[in-house]
Backbone as numpy.savetxt, mean C-alpha at the origin, in Angstrom:
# Nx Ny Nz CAx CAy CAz Cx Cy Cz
23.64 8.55 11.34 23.05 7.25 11.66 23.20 6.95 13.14
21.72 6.24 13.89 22.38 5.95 15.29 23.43 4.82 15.57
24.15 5.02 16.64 24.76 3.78 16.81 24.22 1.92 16.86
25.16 1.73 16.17 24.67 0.00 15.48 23.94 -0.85 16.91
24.51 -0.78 17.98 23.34 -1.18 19.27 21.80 -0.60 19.32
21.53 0.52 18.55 20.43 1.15 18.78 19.32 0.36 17.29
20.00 -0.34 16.77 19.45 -0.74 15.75 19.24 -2.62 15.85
18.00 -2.83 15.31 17.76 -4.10 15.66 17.18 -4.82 14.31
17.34 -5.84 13.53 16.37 -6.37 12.78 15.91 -7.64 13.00
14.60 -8.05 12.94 13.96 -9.21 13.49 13.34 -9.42 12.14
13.58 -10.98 11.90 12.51 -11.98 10.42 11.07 -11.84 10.89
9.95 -11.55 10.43 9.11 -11.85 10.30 8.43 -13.29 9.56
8.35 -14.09 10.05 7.69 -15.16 9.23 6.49 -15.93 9.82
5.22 -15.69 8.58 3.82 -16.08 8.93 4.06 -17.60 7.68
3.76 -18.36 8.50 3.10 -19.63 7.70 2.08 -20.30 7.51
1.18 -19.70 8.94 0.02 -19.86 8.85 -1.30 -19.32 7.79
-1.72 -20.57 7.45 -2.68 -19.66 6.00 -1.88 -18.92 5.05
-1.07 -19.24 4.57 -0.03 -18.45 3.37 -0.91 -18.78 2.65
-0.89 -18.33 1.35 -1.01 -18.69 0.15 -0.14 -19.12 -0.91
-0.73 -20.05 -1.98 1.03 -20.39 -2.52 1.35 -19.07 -3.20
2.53 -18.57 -3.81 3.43 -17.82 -4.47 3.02 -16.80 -3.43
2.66 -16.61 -2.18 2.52 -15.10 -1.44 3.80 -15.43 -0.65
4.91 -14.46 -0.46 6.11 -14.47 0.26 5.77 -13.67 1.67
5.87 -14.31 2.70 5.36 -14.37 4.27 6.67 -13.67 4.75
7.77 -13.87 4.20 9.10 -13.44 4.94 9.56 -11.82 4.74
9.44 -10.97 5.89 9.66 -9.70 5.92 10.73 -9.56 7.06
11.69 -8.42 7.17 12.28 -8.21 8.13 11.55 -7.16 8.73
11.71 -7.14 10.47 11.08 -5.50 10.87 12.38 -5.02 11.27
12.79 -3.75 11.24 13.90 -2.67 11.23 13.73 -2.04 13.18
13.93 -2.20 14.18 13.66 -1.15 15.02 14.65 -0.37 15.20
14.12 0.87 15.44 15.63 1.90 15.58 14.97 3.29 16.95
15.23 2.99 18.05 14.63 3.88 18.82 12.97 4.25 19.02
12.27 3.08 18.96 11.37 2.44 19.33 10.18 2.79 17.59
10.68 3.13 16.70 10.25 3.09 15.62 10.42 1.74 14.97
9.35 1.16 13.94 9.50 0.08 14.04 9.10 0.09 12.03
9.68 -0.56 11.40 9.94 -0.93 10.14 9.83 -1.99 8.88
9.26 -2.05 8.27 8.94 -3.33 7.41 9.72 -3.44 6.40
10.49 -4.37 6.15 10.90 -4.06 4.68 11.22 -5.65 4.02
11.31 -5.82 3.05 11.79 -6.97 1.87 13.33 -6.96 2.18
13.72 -7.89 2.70 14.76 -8.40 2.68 15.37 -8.55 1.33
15.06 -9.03 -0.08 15.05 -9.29 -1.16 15.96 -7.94 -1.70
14.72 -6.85 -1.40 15.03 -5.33 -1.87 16.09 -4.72 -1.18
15.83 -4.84 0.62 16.93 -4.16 1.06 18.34 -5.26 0.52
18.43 -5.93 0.48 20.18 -6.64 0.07 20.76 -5.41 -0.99
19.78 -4.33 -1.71 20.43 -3.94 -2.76 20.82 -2.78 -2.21
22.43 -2.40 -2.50 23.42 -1.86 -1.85 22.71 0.16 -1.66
22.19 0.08 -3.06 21.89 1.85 -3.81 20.69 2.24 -2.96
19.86 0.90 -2.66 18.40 1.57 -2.17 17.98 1.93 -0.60
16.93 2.70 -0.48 16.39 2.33 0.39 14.93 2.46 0.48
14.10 1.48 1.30 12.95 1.23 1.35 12.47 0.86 2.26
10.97 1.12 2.79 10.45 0.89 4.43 9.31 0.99 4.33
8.58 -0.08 5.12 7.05 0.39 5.38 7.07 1.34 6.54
6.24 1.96 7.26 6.35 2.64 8.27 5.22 1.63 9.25
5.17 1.76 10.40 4.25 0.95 11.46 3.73 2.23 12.41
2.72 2.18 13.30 2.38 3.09 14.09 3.09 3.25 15.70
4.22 2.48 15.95 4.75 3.08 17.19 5.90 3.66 16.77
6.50 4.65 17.94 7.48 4.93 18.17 7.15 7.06 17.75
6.62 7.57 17.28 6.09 8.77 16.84 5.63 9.86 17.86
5.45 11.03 17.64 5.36 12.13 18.58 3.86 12.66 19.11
2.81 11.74 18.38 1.64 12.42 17.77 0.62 11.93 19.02
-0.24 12.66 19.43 -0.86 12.13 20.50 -2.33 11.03 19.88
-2.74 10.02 19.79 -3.85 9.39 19.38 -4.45 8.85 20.63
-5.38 9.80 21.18 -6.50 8.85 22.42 -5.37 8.04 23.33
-4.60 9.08 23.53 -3.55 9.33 24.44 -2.30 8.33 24.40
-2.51 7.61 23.22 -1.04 6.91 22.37 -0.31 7.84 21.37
0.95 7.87 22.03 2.24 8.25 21.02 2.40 7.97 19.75
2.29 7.90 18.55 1.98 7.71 17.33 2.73 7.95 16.45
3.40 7.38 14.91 4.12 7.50 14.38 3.09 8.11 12.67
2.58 9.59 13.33 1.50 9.46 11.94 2.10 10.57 10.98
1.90 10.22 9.69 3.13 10.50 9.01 2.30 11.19 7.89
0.57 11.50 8.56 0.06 12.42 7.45 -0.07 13.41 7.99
-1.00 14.62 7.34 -1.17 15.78 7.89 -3.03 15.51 8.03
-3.32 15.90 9.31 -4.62 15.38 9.62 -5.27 16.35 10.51
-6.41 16.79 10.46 -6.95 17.75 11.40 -6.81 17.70 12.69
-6.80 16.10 13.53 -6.66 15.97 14.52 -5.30 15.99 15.43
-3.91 16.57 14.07 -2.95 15.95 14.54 -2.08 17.43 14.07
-1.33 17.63 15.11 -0.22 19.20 14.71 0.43 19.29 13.21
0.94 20.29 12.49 2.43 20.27 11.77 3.43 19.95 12.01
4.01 20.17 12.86 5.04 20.07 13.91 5.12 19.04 14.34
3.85 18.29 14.65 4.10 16.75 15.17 4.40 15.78 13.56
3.71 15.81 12.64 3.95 15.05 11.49 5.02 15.23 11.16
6.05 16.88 11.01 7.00 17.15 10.76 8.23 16.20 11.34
7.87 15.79 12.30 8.98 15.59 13.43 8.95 14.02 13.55
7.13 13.47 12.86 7.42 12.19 12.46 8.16 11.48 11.75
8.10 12.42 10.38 8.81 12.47 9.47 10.21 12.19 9.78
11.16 13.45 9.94 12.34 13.55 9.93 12.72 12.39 11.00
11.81 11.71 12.09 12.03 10.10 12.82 11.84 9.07 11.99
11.27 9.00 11.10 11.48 8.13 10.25 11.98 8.03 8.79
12.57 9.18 8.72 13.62 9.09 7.81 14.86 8.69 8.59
15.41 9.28 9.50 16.32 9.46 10.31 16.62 7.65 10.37
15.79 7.11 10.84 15.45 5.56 11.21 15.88 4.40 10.02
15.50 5.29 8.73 15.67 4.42 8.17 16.96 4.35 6.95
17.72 5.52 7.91 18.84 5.98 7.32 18.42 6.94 5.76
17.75 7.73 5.68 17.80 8.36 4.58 17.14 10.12 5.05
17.97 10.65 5.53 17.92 11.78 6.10 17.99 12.51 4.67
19.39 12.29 4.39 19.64 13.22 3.49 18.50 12.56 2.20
17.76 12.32 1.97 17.14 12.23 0.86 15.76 12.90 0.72
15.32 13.68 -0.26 13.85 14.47 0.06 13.04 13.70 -0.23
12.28 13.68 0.55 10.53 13.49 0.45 9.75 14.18 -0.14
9.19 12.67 -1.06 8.42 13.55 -2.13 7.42 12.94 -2.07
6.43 13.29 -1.62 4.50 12.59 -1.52 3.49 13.47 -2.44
2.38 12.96 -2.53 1.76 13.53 -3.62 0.22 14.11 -2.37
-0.66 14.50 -3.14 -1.85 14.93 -2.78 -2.77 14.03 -3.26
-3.37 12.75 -2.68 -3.47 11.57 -3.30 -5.44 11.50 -3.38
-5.70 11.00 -4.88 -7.10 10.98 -5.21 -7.81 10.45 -5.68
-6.81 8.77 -5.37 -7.37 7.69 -5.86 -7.93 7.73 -7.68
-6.86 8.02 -8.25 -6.82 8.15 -9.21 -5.71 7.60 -10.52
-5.53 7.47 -11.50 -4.23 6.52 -12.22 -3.49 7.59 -12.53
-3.37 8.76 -12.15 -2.21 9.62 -12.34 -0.79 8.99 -11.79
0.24 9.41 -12.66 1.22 9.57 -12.38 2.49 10.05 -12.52
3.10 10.16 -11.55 3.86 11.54 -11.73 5.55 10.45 -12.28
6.52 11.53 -12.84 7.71 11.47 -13.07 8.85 12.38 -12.90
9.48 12.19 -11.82 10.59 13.48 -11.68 12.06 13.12 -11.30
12.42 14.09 -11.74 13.70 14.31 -12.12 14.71 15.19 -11.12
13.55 15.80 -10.34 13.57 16.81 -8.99 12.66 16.69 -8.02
12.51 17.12 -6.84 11.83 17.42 -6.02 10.58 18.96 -6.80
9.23 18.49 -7.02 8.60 19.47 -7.41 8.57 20.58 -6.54
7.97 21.86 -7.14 8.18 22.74 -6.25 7.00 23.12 -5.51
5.85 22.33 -5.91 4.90 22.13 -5.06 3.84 20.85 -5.05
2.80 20.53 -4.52 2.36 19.38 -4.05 1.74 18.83 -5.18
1.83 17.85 -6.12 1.20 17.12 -7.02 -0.37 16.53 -6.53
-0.61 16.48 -7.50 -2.06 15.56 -7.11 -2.01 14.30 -7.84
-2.04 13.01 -7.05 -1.76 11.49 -8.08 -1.53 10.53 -7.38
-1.72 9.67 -7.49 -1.36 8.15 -6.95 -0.34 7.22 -7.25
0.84 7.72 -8.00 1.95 6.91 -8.03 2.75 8.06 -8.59
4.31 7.71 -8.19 5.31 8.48 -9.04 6.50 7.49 -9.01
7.34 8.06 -9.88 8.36 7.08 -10.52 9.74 8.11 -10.39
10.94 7.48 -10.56 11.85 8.41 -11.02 13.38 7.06 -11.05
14.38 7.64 -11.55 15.35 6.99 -12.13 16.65 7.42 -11.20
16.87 9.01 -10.38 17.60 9.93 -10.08 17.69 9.21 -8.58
18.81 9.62 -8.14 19.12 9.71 -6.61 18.66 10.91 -5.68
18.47 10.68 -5.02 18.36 11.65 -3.77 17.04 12.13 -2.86
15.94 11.41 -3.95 14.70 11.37 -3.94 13.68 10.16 -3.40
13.16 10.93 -2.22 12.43 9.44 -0.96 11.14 9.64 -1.99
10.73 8.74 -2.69 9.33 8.73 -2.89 8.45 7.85 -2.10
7.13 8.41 -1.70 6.33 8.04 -0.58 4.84 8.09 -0.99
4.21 6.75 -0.46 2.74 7.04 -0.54 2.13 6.69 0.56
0.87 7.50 0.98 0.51 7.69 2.23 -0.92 6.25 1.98
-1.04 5.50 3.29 -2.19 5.03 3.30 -2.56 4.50 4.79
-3.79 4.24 5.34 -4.32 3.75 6.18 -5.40 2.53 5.44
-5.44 2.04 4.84 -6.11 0.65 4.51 -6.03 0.39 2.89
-5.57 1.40 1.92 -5.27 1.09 1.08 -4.27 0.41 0.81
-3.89 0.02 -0.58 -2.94 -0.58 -0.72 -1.65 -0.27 -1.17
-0.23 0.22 -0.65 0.75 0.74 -0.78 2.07 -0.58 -1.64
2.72 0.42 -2.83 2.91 -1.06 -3.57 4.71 -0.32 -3.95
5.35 -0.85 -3.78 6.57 -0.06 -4.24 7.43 -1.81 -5.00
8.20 -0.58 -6.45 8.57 -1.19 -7.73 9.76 -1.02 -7.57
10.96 -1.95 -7.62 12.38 -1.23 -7.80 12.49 -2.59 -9.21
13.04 -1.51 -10.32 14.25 -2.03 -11.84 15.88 -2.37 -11.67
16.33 -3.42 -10.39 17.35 -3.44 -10.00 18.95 -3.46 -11.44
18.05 -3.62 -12.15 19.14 -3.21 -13.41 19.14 -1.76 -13.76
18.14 -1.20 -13.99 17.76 0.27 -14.66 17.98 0.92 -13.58
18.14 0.55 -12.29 17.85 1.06 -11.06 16.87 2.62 -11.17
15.94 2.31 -11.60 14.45 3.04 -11.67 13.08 2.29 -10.10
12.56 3.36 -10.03 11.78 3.02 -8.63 10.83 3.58 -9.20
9.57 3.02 -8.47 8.23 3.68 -8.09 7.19 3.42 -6.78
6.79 4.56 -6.69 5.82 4.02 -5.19 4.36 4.55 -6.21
3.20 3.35 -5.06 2.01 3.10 -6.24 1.41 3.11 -4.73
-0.43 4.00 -5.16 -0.97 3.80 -4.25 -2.32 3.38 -4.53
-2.73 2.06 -4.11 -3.65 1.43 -4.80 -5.15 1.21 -4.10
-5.97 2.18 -3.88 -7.40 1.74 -3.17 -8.56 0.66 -4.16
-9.81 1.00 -4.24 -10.42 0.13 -4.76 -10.35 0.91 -6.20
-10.32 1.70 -6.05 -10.51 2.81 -7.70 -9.44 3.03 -8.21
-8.03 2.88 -7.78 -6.83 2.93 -8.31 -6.68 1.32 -9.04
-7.13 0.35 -7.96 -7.16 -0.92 -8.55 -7.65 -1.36 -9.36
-9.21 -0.61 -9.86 -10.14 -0.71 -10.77 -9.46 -0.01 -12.24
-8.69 0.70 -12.00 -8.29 1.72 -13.51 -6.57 1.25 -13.64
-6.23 0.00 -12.67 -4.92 -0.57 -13.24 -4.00 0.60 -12.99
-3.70 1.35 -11.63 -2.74 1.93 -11.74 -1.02 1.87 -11.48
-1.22 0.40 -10.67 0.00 -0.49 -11.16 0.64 -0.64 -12.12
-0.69 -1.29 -12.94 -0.25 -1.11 -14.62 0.28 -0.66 -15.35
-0.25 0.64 -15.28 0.25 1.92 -15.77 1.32 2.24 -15.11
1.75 2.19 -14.28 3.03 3.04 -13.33 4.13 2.19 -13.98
3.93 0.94 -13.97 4.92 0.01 -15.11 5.20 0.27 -16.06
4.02 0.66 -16.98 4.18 1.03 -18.53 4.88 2.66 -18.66
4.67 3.27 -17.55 5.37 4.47 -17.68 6.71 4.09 -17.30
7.46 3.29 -16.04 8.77 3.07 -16.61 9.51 2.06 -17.61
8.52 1.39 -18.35 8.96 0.79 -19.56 9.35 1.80 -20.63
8.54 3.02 -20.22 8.49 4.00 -21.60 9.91 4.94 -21.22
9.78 5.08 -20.26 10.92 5.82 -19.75 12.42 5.74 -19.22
12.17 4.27 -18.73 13.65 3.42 -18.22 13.87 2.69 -18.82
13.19 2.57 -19.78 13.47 0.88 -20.63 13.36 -0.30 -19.22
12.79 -0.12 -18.51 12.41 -1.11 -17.90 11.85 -2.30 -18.63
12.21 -3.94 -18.06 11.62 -4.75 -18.52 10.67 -5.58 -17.45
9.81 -6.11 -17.59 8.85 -6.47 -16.68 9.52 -7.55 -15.64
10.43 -8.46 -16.45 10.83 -9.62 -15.44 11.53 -9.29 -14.80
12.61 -7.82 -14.79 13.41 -7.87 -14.27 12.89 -7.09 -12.50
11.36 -6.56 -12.65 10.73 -5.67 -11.62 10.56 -6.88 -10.57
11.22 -6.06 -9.70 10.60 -6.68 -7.75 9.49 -5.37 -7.92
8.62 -6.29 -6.79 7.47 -5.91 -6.04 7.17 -5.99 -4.77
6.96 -4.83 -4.01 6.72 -5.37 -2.27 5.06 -4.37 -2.85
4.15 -5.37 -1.73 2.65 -4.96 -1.56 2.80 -5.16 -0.01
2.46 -3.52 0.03 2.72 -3.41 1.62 1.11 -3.77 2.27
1.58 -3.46 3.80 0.49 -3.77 4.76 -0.79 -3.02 4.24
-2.19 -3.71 4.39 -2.69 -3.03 3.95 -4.35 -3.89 4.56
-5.79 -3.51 4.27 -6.65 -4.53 4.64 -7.23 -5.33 4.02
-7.53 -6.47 4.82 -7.22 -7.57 3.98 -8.60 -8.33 3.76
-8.61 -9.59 2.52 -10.14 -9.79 2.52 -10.70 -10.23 3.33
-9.94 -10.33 4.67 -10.79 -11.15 5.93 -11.96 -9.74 6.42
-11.30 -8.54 6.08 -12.06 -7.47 6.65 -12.83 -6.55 5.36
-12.09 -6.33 4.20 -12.39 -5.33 3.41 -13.69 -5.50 2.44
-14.77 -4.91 3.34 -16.11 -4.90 2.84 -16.65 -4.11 2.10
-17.29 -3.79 0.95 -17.55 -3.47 0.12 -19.13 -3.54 -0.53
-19.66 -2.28 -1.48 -20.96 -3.26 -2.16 -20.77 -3.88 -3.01
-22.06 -4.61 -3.67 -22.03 -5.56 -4.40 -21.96 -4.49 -5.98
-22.44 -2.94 -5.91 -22.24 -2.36 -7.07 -20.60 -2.48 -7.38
-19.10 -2.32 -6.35 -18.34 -2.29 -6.84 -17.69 -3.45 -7.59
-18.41 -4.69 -6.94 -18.41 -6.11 -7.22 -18.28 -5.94 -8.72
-19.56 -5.65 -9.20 -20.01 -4.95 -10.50 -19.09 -4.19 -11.75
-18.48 -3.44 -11.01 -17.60 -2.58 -11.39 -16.43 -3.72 -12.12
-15.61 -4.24 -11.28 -15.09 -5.17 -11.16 -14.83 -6.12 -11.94
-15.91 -6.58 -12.41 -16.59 -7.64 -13.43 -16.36 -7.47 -14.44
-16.84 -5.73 -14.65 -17.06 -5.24 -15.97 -15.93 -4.58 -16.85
-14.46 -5.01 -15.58 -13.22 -4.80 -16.17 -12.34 -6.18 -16.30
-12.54 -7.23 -15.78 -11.54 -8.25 -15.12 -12.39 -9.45 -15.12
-12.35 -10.48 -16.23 -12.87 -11.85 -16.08 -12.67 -12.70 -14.98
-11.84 -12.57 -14.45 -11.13 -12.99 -13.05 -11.20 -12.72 -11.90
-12.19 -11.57 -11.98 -12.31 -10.73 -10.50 -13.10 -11.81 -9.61
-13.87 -12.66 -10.12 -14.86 -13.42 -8.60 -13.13 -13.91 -8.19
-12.56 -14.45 -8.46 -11.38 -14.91 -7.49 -11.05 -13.75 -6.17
-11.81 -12.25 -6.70 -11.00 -11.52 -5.69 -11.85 -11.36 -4.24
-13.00 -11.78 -4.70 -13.68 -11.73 -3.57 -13.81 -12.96 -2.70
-14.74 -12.77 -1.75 -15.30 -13.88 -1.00 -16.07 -14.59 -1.12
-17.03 -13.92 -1.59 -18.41 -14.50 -2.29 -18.98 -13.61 -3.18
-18.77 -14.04 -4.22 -18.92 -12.91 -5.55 -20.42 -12.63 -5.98
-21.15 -11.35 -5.45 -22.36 -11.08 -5.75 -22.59 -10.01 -6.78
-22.90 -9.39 -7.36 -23.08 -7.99 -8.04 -24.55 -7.50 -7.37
-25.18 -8.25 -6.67 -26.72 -7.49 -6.52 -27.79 -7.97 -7.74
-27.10 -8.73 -8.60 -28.53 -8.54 -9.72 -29.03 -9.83 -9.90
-28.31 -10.60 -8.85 -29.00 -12.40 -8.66 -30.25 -12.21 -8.46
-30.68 -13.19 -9.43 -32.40 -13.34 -8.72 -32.41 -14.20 -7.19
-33.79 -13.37 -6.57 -34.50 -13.88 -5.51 -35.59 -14.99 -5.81
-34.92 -16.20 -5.61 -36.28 -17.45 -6.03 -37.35 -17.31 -4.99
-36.99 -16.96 -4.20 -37.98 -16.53 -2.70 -37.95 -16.13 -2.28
-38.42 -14.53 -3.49 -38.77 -13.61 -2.70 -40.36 -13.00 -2.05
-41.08 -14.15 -2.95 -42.40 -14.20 -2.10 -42.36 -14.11 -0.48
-41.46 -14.74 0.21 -41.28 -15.03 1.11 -40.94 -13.62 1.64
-40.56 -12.64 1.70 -40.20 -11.26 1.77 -41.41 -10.65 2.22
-42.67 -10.87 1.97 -43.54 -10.79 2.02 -43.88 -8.74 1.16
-42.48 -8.58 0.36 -42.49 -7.00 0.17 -42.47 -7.29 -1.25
-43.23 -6.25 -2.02 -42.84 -5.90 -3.05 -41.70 -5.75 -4.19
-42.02 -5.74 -5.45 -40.68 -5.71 -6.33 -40.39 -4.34 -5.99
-38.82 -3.95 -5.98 -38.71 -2.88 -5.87 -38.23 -2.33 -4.14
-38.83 -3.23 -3.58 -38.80 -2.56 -2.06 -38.14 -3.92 -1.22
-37.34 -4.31 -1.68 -36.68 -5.24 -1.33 -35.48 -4.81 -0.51
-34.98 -5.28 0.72 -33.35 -5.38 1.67 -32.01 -5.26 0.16
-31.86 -3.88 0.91 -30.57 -4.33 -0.33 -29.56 -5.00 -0.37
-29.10 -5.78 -0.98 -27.61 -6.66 -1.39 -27.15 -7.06 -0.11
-26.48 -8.10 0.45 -25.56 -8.11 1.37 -24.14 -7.64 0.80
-23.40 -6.68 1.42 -22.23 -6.88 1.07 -21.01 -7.75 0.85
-19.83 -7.79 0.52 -18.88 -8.49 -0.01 -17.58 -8.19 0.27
-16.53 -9.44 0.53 -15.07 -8.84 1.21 -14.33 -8.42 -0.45
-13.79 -7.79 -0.64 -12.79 -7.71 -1.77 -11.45 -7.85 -1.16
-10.34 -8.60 -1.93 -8.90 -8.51 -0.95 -8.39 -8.09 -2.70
-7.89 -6.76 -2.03 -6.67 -5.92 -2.83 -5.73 -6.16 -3.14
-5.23 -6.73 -2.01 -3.77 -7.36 -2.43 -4.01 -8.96 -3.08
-4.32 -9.04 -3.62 -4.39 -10.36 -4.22 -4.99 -9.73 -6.05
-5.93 -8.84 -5.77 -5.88 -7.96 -7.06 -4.78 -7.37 -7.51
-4.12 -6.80 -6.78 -3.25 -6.02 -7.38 -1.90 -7.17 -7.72
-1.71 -8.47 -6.70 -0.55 -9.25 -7.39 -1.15 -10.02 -8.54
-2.23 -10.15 -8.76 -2.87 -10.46 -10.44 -2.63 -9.34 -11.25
-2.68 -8.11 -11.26 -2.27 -7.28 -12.20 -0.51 -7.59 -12.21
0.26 -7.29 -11.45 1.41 -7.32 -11.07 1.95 -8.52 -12.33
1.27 -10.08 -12.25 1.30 -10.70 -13.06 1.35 -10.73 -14.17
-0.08 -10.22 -14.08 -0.35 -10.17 -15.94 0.44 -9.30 -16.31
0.99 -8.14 -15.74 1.86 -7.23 -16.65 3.40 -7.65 -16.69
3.86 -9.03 -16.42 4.90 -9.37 -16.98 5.82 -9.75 -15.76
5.12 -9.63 -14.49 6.69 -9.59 -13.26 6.62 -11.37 -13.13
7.58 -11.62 -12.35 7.93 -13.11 -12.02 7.00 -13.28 -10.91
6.61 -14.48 -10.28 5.98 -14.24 -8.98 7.00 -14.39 -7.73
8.17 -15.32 -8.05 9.05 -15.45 -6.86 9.69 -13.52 -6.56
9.52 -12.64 -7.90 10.19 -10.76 -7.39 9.25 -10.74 -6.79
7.54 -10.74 -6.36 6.37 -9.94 -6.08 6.11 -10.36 -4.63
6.30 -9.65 -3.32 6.30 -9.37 -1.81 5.30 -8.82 -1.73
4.26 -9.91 -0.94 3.16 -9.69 -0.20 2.92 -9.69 1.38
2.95 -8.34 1.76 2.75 -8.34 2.92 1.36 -9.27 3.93
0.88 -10.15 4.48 -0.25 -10.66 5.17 -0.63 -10.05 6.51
-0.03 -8.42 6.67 -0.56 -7.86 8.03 -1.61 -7.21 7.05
-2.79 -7.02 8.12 -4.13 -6.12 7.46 -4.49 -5.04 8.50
-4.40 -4.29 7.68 -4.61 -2.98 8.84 -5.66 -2.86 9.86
-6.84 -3.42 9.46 -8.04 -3.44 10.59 -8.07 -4.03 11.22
-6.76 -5.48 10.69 -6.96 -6.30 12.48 -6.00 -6.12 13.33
-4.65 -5.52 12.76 -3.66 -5.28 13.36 -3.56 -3.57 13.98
-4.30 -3.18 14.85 -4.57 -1.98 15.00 -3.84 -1.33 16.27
-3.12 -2.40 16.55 -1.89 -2.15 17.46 -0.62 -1.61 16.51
-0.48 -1.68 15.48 1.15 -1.70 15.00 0.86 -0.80 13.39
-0.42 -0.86 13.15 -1.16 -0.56 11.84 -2.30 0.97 12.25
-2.38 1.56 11.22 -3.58 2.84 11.10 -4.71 1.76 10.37
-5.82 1.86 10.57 -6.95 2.09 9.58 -7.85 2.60 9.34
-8.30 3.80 8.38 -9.16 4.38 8.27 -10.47 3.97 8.99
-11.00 2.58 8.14 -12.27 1.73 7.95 -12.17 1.73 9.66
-10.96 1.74 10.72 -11.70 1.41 11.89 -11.78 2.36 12.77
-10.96 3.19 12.35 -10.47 4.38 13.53 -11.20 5.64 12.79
-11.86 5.90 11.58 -12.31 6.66 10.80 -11.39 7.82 11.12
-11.82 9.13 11.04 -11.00 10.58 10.72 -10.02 10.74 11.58
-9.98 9.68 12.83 -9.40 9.98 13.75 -7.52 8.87 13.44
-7.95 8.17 12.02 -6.88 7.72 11.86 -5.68 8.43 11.49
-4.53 7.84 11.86 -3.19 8.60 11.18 -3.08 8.01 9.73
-1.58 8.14 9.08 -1.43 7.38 8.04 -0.20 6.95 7.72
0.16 5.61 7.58 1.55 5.19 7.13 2.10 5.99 5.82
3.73 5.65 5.77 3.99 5.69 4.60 4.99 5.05 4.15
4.71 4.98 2.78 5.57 3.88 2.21 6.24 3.93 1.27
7.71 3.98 1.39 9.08 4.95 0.82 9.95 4.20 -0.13
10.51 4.60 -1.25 11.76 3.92 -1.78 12.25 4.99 -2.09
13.78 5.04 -2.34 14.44 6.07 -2.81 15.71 5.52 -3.31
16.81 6.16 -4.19 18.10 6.01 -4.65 19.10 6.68 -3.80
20.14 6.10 -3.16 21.03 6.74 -2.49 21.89 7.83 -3.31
């Protein structure tokens, strides 16, 4: 560990535009110019550890910024991610613990281990009960969601885009440690990490659709809830044909507000459930986002593990 001067923690607190039951209060971690998010709530607990990751402080060159990118990316070395890595483990005190990330495909898979696999999974959440094990999910605008069972002391990291959110893989990542830890729902904290938010996250009106056709509740998630199949009272005025009409305007969806409605309905308290309010596309100083930086983005990650 570095020496306790080299380490800094600062409150984060947004009050502006909160929402009610959304918790604004985060600590950031700096440790040698790496910089850290975490739940105060979660870190108090003695066994764990847990971190968002942020984009400074890293080895990686981005359009000639130093970078903390923590995926493996065409534009970016082995050696440099490698070295991100072991800086932000190092940082967040969990050296000795392995990293375990998946090969992620926006999908409700999920994994359960007992070990470090012996090679790369394909899935969007994993769980485990055991010590020694960093579980991590990678994202640049998705939504990164980590579960700790402070009784069962069982964890999971969840990685939630629009199609993970659509097939409830929160949900499921719950119901797999209910089945497995005897986990109980009230007793689950929730942090919903940084991620983009509905001020930015645009979408069509088909996924709108999608949406609908799972979740009575979904217009709450948008901005202005369209599917595309509203009638045009004037569309004479178009002066075009049926058929050959401007398609749909698009629509914001906010994820994190979906996913703390699932979070809900499947049984958690709302005062356990930590919502982060940084959004990756506007915060593009401290944040990756795909949607803005496209291929050329890096990617956070977002860790819990058992000491």
């Amino acid at each position: 560990m570095p020496p306790a001067k080299s380490v800094t923690a600062k409150r984060i607190v947004r009050k502006s535009n909160a929402r009610p039951g959304f918790e604004t209060a985060w600590d950031e971690r700096k440790v040698r110019g790496i910089r850290i998010l975490q739940v105060p709530t979660i870190a108090k607990l003695p066994w764990l550890i847990h971190g968002f990751s942020t984009k400074p402080g890293g080895v990686s060159d981005q359009n000639g910024e130093k970078v903390l990118n923590l995926g493996f990316a065409e534009w970016d070395t082995k050696e440099n991610v490698l070295e991100n890595r072991r800086r932000f483990q190092s940082a967040l005190g969990a050296s000795d613990l392995q990293l375990i990330s998946l090969e992620q495909i926006h999908s409700d898979i999920i994994h359960l281990f007992n070990a470090a696999p012996a090679e790369l999974c394909r899935g969007d959440a994993v769980a485990t009960n055991r010590p020694g094990l960093l579980l991590g999910v990678q994202t640049a605008d998705c939504v990164p969601i980590l579960l700790v069972d402070p009784k069962k002391r069982a964890i999971a990291a969840v990685h939630a885009g629009w199609r993970g959110t659509l097939q409830r893989i929160v949900v499921k990542a719950i119901g797999q440690m209910q089945m497995h830890f005897k986990t109980k729902s009230a007793d689950l904290l929730a942090a919903i990490g940084p991620s983009i938010g509905g001020c930015c996250y645009e979408v069509g009106t088909e996924v709108a659709a999608q949406f609908l056709s799972q979740f009575p509740e979904a217009p709450d998630w948008f901005d202005e809830f369209r599917t595309g199949d509203e009638p045009n009272p004037i569309q004479w005025l178009n002066m075009m044909p049926p058929g050959h009409q401007p398609p749909p305007r698009n629509v914001l969806l906010d994820l994190r507000k979906a996913n703390r409605a699932h979070l809900l309905g499947a049984g958690l308290r709302a005062p356990n459930i930590f919502v982060s309010d940084l959004c990756t596309a506007c915060r593009r100083d401290l944040l990756f986002s795909y949607r803005k930086e496209g291929p050329q983005s890096g990617r956070l990650l977002s860790v819990i593990g058992i000491r």
